[in-house]
C-alpha positions as CSV (number, residue, x, y, z in Angstrom):
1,X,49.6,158.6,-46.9
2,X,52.6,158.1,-49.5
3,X,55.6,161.0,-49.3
4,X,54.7,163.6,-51.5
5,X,51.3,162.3,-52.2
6,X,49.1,164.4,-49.7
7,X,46.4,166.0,-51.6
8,X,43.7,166.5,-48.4
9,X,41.2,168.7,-48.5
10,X,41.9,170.8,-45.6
11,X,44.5,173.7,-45.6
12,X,47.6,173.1,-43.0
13,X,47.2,175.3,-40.0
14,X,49.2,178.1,-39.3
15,X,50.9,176.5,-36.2
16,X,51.7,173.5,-38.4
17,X,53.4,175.7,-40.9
18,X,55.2,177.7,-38.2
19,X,56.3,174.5,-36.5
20,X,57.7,173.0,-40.1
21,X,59.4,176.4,-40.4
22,X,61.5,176.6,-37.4
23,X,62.4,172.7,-37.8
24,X,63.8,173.2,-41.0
25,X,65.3,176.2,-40.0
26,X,67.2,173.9,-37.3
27,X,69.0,171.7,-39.8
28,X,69.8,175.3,-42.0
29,X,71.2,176.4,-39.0
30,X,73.7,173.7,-38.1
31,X,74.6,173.5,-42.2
32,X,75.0,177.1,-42.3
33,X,77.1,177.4,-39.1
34,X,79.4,174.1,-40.6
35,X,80.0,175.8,-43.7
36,X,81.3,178.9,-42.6
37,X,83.0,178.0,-40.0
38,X,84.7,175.1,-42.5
39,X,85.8,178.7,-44.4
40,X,86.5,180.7,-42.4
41,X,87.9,178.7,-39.2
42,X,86.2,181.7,-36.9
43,X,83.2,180.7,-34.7
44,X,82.5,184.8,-34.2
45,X,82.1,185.1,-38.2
46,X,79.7,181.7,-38.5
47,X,77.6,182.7,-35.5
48,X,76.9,186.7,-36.9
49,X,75.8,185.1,-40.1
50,X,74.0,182.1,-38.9
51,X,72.0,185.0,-36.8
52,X,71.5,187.3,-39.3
53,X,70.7,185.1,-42.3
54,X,68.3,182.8,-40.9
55,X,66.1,185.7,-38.5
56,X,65.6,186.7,-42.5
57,X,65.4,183.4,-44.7
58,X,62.7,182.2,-41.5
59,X,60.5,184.7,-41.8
60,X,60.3,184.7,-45.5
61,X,60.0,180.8,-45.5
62,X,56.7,181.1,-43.5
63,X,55.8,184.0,-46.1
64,X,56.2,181.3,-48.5
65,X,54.9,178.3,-46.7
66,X,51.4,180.2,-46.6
67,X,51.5,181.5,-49.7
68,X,51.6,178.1,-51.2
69,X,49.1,176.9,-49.2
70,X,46.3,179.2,-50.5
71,X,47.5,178.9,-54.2
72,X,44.8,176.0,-55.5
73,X,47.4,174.8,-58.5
74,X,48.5,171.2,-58.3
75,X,45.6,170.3,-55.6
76,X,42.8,168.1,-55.9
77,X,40.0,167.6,-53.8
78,X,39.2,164.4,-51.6
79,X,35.5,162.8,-52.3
């Protein structure tokens, strides 16, 4: 299977979707925390927002992840 090229004809799972969702939200976490803290210089600051935004952006990522995977557009089916 080439990156990007997936085009099965079964629907991901909901655990697979949850799984992809909390490891991205891994790597958004240590950005996010970096970033602020690069700002700001205050670890209190970083952590509140790392907390806050990413409870949020998770939850709608997952929203989004199974969205997309009922939305037929772009698919094609595998004889």
């Amino acid at each position: 299977m080439a990156l990007g090229g997936n085009r099965s004809r079964f629907r991901e799972n909901f655990k697979r979707s949850v799984v992809k969702a909390v490891s991205y939200r891994v790597i958004i976490v240590a950005a996010d925390f970096t970033a602020v803290y690069l700002f700001t210089h205050n670890t209190d600051v970083a952590t509140g927002f790392v907390i806050v935004s990413n409870v949020y952006t998770t939850v709608l990522y997952l929203v989004h992840e199974r969205f997309w995977d009922r939305v037929g557009w772009g698919k094609a089916s595998v004889a």
